[in-house]
C-alpha positions in Angstrom: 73.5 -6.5 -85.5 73.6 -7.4 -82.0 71.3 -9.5 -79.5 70.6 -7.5 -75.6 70.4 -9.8 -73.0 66.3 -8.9 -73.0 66.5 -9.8 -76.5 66.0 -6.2 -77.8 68.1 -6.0 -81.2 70.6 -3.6 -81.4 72.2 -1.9 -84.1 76.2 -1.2 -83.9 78.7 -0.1 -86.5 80.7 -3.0 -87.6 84.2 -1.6 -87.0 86.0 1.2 -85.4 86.6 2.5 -89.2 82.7 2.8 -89.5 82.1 4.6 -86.2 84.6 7.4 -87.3 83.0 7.4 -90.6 79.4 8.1 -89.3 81.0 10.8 -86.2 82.6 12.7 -89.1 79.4 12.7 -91.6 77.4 13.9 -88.3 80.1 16.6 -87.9 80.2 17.8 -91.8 76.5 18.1 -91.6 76.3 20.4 -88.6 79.1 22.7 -90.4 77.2 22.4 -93.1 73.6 23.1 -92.1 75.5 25.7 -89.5 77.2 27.7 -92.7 73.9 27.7 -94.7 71.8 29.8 -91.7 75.2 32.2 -91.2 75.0 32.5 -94.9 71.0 32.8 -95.1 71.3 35.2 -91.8 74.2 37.2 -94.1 72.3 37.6 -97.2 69.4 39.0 -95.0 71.7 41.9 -93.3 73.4 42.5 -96.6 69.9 43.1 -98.3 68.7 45.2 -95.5 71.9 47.6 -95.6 71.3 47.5 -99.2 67.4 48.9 -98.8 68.5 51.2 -96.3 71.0 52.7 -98.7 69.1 52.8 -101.6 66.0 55.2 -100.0 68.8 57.6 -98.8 70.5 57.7 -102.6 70.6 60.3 -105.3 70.0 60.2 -109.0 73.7 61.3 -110.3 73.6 62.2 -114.1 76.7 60.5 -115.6 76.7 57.5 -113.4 76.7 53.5 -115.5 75.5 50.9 -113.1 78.2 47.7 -113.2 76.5 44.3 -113.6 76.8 42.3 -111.0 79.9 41.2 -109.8 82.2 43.3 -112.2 85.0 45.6 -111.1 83.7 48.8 -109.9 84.8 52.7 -110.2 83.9 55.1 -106.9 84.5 58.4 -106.8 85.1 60.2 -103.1 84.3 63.6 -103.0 85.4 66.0 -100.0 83.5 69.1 -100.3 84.2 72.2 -98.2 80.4 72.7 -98.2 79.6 74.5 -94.1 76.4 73.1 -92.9 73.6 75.5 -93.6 74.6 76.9 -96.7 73.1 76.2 -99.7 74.5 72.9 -101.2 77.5 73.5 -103.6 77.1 77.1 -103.8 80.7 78.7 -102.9 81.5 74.8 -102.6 85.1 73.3 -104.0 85.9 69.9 -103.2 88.7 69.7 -101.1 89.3 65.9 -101.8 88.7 63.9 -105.0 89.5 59.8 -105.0 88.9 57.4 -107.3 89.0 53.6 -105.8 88.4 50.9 -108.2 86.9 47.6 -106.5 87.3 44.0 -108.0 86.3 40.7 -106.8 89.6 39.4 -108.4 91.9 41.4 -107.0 93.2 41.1 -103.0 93.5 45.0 -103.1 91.1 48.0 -102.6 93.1 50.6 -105.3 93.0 54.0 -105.0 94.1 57.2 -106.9 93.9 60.8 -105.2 92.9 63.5 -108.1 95.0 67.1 -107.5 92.7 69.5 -106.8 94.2 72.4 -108.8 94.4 70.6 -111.9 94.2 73.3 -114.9 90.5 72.8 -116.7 88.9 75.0 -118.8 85.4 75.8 -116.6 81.9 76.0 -118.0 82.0 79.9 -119.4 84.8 79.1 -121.6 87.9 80.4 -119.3 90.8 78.7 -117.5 89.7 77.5 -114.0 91.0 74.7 -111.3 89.1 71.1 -111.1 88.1 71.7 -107.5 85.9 74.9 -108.6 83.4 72.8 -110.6 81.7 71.7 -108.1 80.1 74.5 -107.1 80.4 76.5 -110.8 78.8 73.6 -112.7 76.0 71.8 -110.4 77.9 69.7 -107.8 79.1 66.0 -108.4 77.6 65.6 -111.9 79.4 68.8 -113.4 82.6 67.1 -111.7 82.3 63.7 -113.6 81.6 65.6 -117.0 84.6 67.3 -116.6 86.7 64.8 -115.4 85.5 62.5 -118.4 86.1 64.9 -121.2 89.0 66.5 -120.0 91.0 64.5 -117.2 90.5 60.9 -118.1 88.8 60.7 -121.3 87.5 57.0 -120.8 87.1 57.3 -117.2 83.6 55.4 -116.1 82.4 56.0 -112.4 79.7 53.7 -111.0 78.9 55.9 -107.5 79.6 59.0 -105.8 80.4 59.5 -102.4 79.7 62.7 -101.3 80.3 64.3 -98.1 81.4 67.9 -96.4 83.0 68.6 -93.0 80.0 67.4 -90.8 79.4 64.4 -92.7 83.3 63.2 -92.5 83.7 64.5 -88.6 80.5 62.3 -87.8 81.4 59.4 -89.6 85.1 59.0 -88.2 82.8 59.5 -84.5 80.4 56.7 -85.2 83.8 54.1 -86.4 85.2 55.5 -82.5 87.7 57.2 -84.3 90.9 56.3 -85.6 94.3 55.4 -84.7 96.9 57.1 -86.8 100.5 57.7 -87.4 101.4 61.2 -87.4 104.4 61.6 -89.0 105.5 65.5 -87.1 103.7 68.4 -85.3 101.4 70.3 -86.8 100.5 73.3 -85.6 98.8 76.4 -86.9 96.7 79.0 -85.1 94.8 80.1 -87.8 94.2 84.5 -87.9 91.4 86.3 -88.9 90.9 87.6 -92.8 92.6 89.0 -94.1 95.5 87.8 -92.9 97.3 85.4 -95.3 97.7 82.9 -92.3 93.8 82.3 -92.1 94.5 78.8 -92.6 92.4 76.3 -90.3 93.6 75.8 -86.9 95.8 72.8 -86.0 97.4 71.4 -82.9 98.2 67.7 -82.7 102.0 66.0 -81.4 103.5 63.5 -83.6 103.2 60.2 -82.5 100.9 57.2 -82.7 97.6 58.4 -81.2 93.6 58.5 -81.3 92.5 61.5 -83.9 88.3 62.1 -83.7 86.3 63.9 -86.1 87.1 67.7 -84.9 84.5 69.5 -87.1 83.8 71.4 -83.7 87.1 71.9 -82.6 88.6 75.3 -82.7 91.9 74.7 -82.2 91.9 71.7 -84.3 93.3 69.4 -81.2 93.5 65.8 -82.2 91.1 66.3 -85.0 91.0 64.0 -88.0 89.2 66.9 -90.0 92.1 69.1 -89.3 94.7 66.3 -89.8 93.4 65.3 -93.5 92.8 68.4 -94.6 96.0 70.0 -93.4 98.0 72.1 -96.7 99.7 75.2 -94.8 103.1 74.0 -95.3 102.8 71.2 -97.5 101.6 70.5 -101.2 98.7 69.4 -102.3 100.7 65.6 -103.1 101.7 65.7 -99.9 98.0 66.0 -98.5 96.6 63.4 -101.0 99.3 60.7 -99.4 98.2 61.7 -95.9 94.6 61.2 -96.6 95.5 57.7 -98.4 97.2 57.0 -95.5 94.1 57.9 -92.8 91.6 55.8 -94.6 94.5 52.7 -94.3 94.3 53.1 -90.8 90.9 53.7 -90.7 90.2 50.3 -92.5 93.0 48.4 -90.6 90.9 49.3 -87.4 87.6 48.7 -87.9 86.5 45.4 -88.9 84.0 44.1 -91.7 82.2 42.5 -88.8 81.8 45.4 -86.7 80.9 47.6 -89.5 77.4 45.2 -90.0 76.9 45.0 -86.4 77.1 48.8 -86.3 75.5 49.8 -89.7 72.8 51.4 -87.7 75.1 54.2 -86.5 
């Protein structure tokens, strides 16, 4: 302690060790109080988006809720289900992936399912995995068959379901995607019954911006057309592609600006 000339005692560190010292606790603290209302703040949004999700889900009959923090099984369904017709009537899903999610593990892994695997269908005769869907009562027909007859011990936690509208609007509300296309493709689809009734296509090779496309007729830079494109390529091929355009998808939109947009 030291005297002021007016006699008013003052209290001063001791040495230049102890002045650091007490900067450096000041500093921890404000990191520290700092992290705990970005985490508190966090924990709020994340709760929120959690509520919001859970009015807007589905009972699915075959699901088994994880316990908390344990590695998770989702399957992403595609359906070819037009807005305005009656759900999964006339339906196949065009798409089918399974991604497995685990707080150990540094990567998101994911597994495309063929669509024209050989099943036996519901009335007892030979039929293609994609037809379920719409023969056997939509995504829980799908994981019955997939479990008894595809992968036996296969356990899926949640379903992601969406059709063209629901796919074209969601790459929209990202602001699309950035995306490597590998060659031209090109097709100008004919009326039925034509066997070239395929979807129309028409976007360049090249590194460019693809958008959703659900309402594009001639399939110009659209991301609906791009995934979904099969006129002359197989089914493997496709499933790469897609694997590919949810990469690039992730690579360009952020975990931050997904919270700060979760409203859209």
């Amino acid at each position: 302690m030291l005297e002021s000339r007016r006699g008013t005692p003052r209290f001063l560190p001791r040495s230049r060790s102890g002045l650091l010292w007490r900067g450096l606790l000041a500093a921890v603290l404000v990191v520290v109080f700092a992290a705990v209302a970005t985490a508190t703040a966090g924990l709020l949004q994340v709760s929120s988006l959690a509520a919001e999700l859970s009015i807007h889900s589905q009972s699915v009959k075959g699901l088994t809720l994880p316990a908390p923090g344990k590695p998770e099984t989702l399957l992403l369904i595609g359906s070819d289900h037009r807005a305005g017709s009656t759900s999964y009537v006339g339906s196949n899903t065009d798409t089918m992936l399974l991604v497995r999610l685990d707080d150990a593990s540094q990567t998101i892994n994911v597994m495309s399912v063929p669509r024209d695997l050989d099943i036996i269908g519901p009335a007892g005769y030979p039929a293609k995995l994609n037809s379920i869907y719409s023969s056997d009562g939509g995504p829980a027909g799908l994981i019955s068959v997939m479990r008894h007859q595809v992968f036996p011990k296969l356990v899926i936690n949640h379903v992601i379901d969406t059709n063209f509208t629901g796919f074209s609007n969601l790459i929209d509300a990202i602001g699309c995607v950035y995306s490597q296309v590998d060659h031209r493709y090109y097709n100008l689809t004919q009326p039925y019954p034509s066997p070239d009734n395929y979807s129309s296509i028409d976007i360049q090779p090249g590194y460019q911006r693809l958008c959703g496309g659900v309402y594009s007729p001639t399939g110009t830079n659209s991301a609906l057309a791009f995934v979904r494109f099969r006129h002359t390529d197989s089914d493997v091929v496709r499933n790469a592609r897609q694997q590919d355009f949810i990469r690039w998808a992730k690579q360009g939109y952020s975990t931050s600006e997904l919270l700060n947009n979760r409203d859209r």
